[in-house]
Residue, then its C-alpha position, 0 to 999 in steps of 0.5 A: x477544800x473546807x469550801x467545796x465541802x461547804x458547798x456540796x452539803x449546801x446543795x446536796x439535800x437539793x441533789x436528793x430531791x431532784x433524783x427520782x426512784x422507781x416505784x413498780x409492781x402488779x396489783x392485783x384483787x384476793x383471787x390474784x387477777x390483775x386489776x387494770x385502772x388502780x389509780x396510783x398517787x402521791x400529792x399532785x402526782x401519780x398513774x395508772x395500772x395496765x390491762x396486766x396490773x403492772x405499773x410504773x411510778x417515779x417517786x422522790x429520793x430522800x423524801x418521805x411520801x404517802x403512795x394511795x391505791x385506789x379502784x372504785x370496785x376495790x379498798x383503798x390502800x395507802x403506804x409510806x416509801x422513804x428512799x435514802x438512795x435512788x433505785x428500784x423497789x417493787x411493791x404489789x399490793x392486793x385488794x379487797x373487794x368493795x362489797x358496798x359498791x356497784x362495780x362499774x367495768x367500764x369506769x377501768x376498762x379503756x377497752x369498752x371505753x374507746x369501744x363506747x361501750x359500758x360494761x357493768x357488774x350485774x352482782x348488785x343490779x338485783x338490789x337496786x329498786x324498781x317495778x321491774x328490778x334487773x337489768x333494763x331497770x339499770x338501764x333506764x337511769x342511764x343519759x339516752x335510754x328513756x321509758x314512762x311505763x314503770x310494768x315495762x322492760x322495754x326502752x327507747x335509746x336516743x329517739x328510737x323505738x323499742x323496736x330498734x334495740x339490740x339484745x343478745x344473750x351469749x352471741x344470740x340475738x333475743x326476741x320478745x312477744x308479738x302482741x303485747x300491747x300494755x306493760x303490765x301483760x310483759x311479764x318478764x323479761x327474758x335476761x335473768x339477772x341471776x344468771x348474768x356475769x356480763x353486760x355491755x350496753x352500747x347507745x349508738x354507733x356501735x360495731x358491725x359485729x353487731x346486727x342491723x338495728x338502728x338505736x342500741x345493744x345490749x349484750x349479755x353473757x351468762x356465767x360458767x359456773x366454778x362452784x355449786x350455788x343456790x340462791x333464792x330470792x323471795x318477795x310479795x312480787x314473786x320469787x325466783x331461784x337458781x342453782x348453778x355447779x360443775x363436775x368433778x372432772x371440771x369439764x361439765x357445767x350448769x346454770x338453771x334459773x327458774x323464775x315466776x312474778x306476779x303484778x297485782x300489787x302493782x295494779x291493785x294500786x291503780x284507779x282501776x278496780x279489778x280482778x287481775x291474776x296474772x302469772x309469769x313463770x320461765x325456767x332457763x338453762x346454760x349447760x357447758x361442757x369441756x371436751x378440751x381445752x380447745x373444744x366445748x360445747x354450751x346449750x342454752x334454753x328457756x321456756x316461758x308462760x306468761x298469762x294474763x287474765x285480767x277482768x275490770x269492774x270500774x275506775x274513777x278519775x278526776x282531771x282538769x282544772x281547780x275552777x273546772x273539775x272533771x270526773x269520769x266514771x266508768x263501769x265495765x263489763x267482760x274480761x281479757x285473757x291472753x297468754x303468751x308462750x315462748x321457747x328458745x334453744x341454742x347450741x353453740x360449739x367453740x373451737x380454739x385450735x391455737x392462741x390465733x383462732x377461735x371459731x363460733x357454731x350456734x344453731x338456734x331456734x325461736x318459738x312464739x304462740x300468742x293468744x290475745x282474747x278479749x270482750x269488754x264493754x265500758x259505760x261511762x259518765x262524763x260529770x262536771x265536779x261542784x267546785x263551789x266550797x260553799x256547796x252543800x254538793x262540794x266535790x260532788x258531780x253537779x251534772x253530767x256532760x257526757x254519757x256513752x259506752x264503747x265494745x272491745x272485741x279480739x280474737x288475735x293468734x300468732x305463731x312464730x317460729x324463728x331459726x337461723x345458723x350462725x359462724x363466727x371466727x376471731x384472729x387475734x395477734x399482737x394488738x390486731x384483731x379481726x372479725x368475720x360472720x355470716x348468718x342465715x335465718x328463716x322466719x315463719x309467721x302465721x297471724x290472725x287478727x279479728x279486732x274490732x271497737x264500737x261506739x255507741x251511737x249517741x255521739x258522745x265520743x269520737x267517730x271513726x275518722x272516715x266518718x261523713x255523716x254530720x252528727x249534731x247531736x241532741x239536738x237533731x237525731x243521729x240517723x246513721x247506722x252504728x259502725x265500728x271505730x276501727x276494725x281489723x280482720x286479717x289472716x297472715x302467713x309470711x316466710x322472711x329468709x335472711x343472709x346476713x354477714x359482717x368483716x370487721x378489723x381493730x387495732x390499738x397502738x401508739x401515735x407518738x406517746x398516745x394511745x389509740x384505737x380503732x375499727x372499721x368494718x361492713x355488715x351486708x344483709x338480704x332478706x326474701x319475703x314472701x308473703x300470704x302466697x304472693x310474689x316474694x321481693x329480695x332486696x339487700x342493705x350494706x352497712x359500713x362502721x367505724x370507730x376511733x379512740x384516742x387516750x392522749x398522754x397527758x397528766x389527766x386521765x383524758x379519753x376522746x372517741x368518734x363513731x358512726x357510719x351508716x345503719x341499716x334496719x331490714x324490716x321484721x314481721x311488725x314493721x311490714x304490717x299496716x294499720x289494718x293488718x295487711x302485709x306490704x312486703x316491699x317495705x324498704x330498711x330504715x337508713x340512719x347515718x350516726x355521728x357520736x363523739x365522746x369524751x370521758x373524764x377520769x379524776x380524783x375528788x375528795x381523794x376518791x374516784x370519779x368519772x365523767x362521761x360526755x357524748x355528743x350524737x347525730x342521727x339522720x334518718x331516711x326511709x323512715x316507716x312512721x308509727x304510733x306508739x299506744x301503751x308499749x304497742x307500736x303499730x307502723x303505717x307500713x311506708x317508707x315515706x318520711x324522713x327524721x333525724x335525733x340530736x342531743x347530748x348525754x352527760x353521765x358523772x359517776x363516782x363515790x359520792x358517799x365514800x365505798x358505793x358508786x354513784x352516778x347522774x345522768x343528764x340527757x337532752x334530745x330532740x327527734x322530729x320527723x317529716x311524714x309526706x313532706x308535710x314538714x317536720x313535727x315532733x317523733x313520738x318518742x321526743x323525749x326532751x330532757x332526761x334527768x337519771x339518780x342512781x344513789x347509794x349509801x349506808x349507815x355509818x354506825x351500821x354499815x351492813x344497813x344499805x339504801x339504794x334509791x333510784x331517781x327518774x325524770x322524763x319530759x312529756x313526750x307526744x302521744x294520747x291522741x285517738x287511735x289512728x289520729x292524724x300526727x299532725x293535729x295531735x302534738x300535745x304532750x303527755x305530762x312529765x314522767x316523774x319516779x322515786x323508788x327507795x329500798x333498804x337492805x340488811x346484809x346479815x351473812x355475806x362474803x366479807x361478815x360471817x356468821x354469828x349466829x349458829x342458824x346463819x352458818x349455812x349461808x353464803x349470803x342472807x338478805x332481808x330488805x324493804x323497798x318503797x316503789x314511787x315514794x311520793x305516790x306520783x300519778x303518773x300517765x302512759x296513754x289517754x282514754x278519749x271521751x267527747x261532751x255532748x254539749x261543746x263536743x270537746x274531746x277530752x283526753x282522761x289520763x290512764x294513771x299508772x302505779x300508785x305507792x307500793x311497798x314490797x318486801x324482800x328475802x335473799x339467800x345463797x347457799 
């Protein structure tokens, strides 16, 4: 007996320790929402919470352990359990909010991960800095979405063009300007970060939900309003202000933002001296209201006015090399003024007859009226630079190699009226959904085009490519009659009537232990143009798309994806118009069968959360419609006669690199050729080879409440700033690197996690003051080429255009 007694207290502790308990709850944030993606673990051990917030952990009996809640959006928790019996305890703890961080939906949301889509919290978007703050300045630190022009919003995704992204505010599909031809006429983009609750951006192989474009999607929802608010931001940029609220029956709601930005200080520090008055001013509007549960309707509004005066004097550049320096001066005379008025309205009625159905109405309409105006006459000096040090003239222009002038004339109109009529119908059960629309849209565009380009008839710069006459200049006279460079004269007036309609169907459930999901569907488009009273051409696209995710069920936290399928671009307004602004109504849609395979990694490092994510893609394109691309102009030859393909790969590594703000890097390589003519295939003006992206985040220890945000950005040369209508195959030199670093600091004085001290900071929610340093290293970086020939060698010489220099802004925040 006293040896069996013996024996079981020798292995009893081992009983304990070989028994588990369990160890459950919902964690869930202040406003007592479950949070999906805690991570939950004890030495090497642990899991993760559910899209309900519950989990499921088995921890020791007889052992003490230390269990530690982590989010990358929330503070951490940590909590001992000692269990001297093996059972059940249940513990649901609450979260903080991480003020500090920027909070990254798609790091938790398995859905949008398996779906490759990256959802992001827009509430600090507007902290981060850049020329252009908001949205698509998030964007372009991402892997694939790359752009050289700091004044521009728009963006290329993985070899496309801007012409290629998606961008949808509530369901509606957005349009932007025209005519723009240079980042610094954009003005604003049309999203309103203030008034943004969602983002989901996906970079390829995305749902046939979606529309018929052939790179990328950005959608965007705007907020429902819960409370009154009102924010003001103000800074030496502009200012903009935003007042949202609801009824006291809670059935009405509203969100106004109104909006105006001004770049000179951006384009006083260019090599260009100007006078420049620019104004962008918009007001927007999201008005709800509930009749019931079941049925709401929603409008949303905008109006914008962008002008654009801008009057050059002169500009001085030097290029070339130490031993050979170049200078070009050039005087001007004239001006431009443009203005671009835009307005847009959408109404949208949602019925949820059941906890099945829900069923979207929206009715909407686009305007667009252009104007385009400019005279200017530039004289230039093409001078070699005294390079002797021992010169009296050193640094000085020695002799001048090239003098000439050039004559600038547009008188372009434009006025475009775009509405359609959408439904759209979801049926949700259990873990199946599916997915039905159909749209039709009808398009009126009137265009006038007058432009035209004269150069001097001394020979010292380029002559029209059609040019016969040999010019062999000064030494024989030139004796052929002046003739524009280029001209354009051309008047439109095309109607574009589309029917469009996509049936989608997606799952998730289980293989064995391991999670899956998936989708498959079809979009259909036909589109009828006619155009300038000539015989309409019909033609019709079919899109088939798939998606399929796999979360395996192993120890690390693992997510595999393939996408892809066969996208379709039916052609808008600018890809039927030629060079010469003629219509070419039987322009085929752009074909591109995408191949993405996808991998995210989720994981702890230094006891804190990170992630990272790896896509792989394939892009072969037909019927490709070949372009140039000057400043943010695209102008397309108007043919389907080439074919091209996108390859590359995109690494993203995100996570809290300073303890309590996310961070992340991103890498993108990528390389897109196309073959135009079967002339074999040579680089595609957006061949962007390597993409490096540092978003930073960081505070002071001692000083919490004093936070850095810095925003890093390289981008290799891509082809571009040849000539106008130059042959592509002569010119593949590459603009130099796109290199930028912009900083900003921020004092948070009141916010919801300090209250106020002071008596005067009471009656603010939030109050803000900060300072932001745009290109702190004052790189000169180039977006186009202004092309010059000598007389002597008739080299061509092409003079970067130099973007912005060092600018410093301030910044105001309050909400009320």
């Amino acid at each position: 007996m006293k040896k069996s007694f013996c024996i079981i207290a020798l292995i009893w502790p081992f009983v304990l320790l070989s028994q588990t308990s369990l160890l459950k709850g919902i964690v869930s944030n202040s406003s007592k929402e479950p949070i999906e993606g805690v991570s939950i673990s004890y030495e090497n051990k642990g899991t993760t919470t559910k899209a309900d917030g519950s989990y499921q952990l088995q921890i020791p009996t007889g052992k003490t352990i230390v269990v530690t809640f982590t989010h990358v959006a929330y503070k951490s928790i940590s909590k001992k359990f000692t269990l001297r019996s093996n059972r059940t305890i249940v513990f649901s703890p609450k979260l903080d909010v991480l003020i500090q961080s920027l909070k990254e939906v798609s790091v938790v949301n398995k859905k949008n991960a398996a779906q490759g889509v990256l959802a992001i919290d827009t509430k600090k978007v507007k902290r981060l800095p850049g020329a252009n703050a908001g949205v698509e300045n998030l964007l372009m630190t991402l892997p694939g979405v790359n752009n050289t022009n700091e004044l521009s919003t728009q963006y290329n995704v993985r070899g496309g063009n801007f012409d290629e992204n998606l961008v949808y505010v509530n369901g509606i599909e957005i349009y932007r300007p025209f005519l723009v031809r240079s980042g610094q006429q954009e003005g604003l983009s049309f999203i309103n970060s203030d008034m943004v609750q969602q983002i989901h951006f996906s970079a390829g192989g995305f749902q046939a939900k979606y529309g018929d474009k052939l790179s990328s999607v950005l959608d965007i929802t705007y907020k429902t309003p819960k409370s009154f608010k009102a924010t003001i931001d103000l800074s030496l940029l502009g200012g903009s202000a935003t007042i949202e609220g609801i009824s006291t029956n809670k059935k009405f709601s509203a969100l106004i933002g109104f909006r105006h930005r001004d770049n000179s200080l951006f384009v006083n520090s260019k090599q260009v001296e100007t006078n420049y008055t620019p104004s962008f001013s918009d007001v927007q509007s999201y008005l709800s209201y509930a009749f019931s549960d079941k049925l709401s309707l929603s409008f949303l509004g905008n109006f914008s006015l962008n002008n654009y005066n801008y009057t050059p004097i002169s500009r001085k550049t030097r290029f070339g090399t130490l031993a050979n320096p170049i200078e070009l001066i050039v005087y001007y005379q004239g001006q431009e003024k443009d203005s671009y008025l835009t307005s847009f309205g959408a109404l949208n009625l949602k019925h949820t007859p059941n906890d099945f159905w829900t069923f979207n109405t929206t009715l909407s309409s686009y305007n667009t009226q252009e104007e385009e105006y400019f005279d200017i006459l530039a004289s230039y000096n093409l001078g070699a630079v005294d390079s002797n040090l021992g010169s009296e003239n050193f640094g000085e222009v020695a002799f001048s190699e090239g003098i000439g002038s050039q004559l600038n004339h547009a008188r372009n109109d434009l006025d475009a009226v775009i509405t359609n009529m959408q439904f759209k119908a979801t049926y949700k059960k259990d873990e199946n959904q599916i997915d039905l629309g159909i749209l039709y849209q009808n398009e009126q565009i009137k265009d006038r085009i007058i432009e035209w380009e004269v150069i001097d008839s001394l020979g010292f710069s380029v002559r029209p490519l059609h040019h016969s006459i040999n010019n062999n200049q000064p030494y024989d006279p030139y004796t052929g009659s002046i003739e524009p460079y280029q001209a354009i004269r051309a008047f439109n007036s095309v109607q574009i009537d589309r029917i469009s309609g996509f049936a989608q169907y997606s799952r998730k459930g289980f293989w064995n232990e391991h999670q899956v999901w998936y989708n498959l569907g079809v979009r259909a488009q036909n589109w009828r143009v006619k155009p300038n009273d000539q015989p309409a051409v019909s033609q019709l696209i079919i899109s088939p798309r798939a998606q399929f995710a796999i979360k395996p069920d192993w120890d690390q936290d693992l997510l595999f994806r393939i996408s892809g399928g066969w996208y379709s671009q039916a052609p808008f307004y600018k890809e039927l118009k030629d060079s010469n602004g003629n219509i070419k109504a039987d322009v085929k849609a752009q074909q591109a069968i995408h191949a993405v395979l996808g991998n995210d990694y989720s994981f702890m490092l230094w006891n804190r959360p990170f992630k990272l994510t790896t896509e792989i893609y394939y892009k072969h394109l037909s019927d490709v419609n070949p372009y140039t691309v000057d400043n943010v102009r695209i102008r397309y030859q108007a043919k389907n006669n080439a074919t091209a393909y996108a390859t590359g790969i995109d690494v993203r590594l995100n996570g809290e690199f300073v303890p309590g703000n996310e961070s992340w890097i991103s890498i993108g390589l990528l390389k897109t050729q196309e073959n135009i003519d079967q002339r074999g295939y040579i680089a595609r003006p957006t061949d962007q080879r390597l993409k490096v992206g540092v978003l930073f985040q960081d505070y002071v220890p001692n000083l919490p409440d004093l936070k850095a945000y810095i925003n890093l950005v390289y981008n290799s040369g891509v082809p571009g700033g040849a000539p106008s209508y130059a042959d592509a195959y002569q010119f593949q030199n590459r603009l130099s690197a796109y290199k930028r670093a912009d900083l900003g600091v921020s004092y948070v004085f009141v916010d919801a996690n300090k209250k106020a001290k002071a008596a005067w900071l009471k009656n603010f929610r939030e109050f803000t003051m900060g300072l932001e340093l745009f290109n702190i290293f004052d790189i000169q970086n180039s977006i186009t080429n202004t092309w010059v020939r000598d007389v002597y060698s008739k080299t061509q010489y092409g003079i970067p255009n130099y973007m912005t220099g060092r600018v410093l802004n301030f910044k105001l925040g309050v909400q009320f």
